[in-house]
Phi, psi and omega in degrees: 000332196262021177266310180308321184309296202299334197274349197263327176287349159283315203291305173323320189271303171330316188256019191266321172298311168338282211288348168268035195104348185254143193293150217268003191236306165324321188279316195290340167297338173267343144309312182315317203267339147307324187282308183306309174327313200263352154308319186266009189261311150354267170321289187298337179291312179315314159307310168293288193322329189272321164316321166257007173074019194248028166233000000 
């Protein structure tokens, strides 16, 4: 779920750059790079928890 979040919270910010002017392909790299955050936050997490002993 908190992937789905991150990416509309990419869309949001995409198009809020969009409309001030920054190039529509430049704004949508910062959606990439939210959703990719939170994919690998995602991913990585379930590893640290078992690392740190807290599963």
């Amino acid at each position: 779920m908190g992937v789905v979040i991150a990416f509309t919270a990419g869309l949001l910010v995409w198009m809020a750059a969009w409309s001030f002017g920054v190039k529509a392909i430049d704004a949508f790299l910062i959606t990439i790079a939210i959703t990719l955050a939170a994919v690998t936050a995602r991913t990585v997490m379930p590893f640290l928890k078992e690392q740190l002993g807290r599963e």
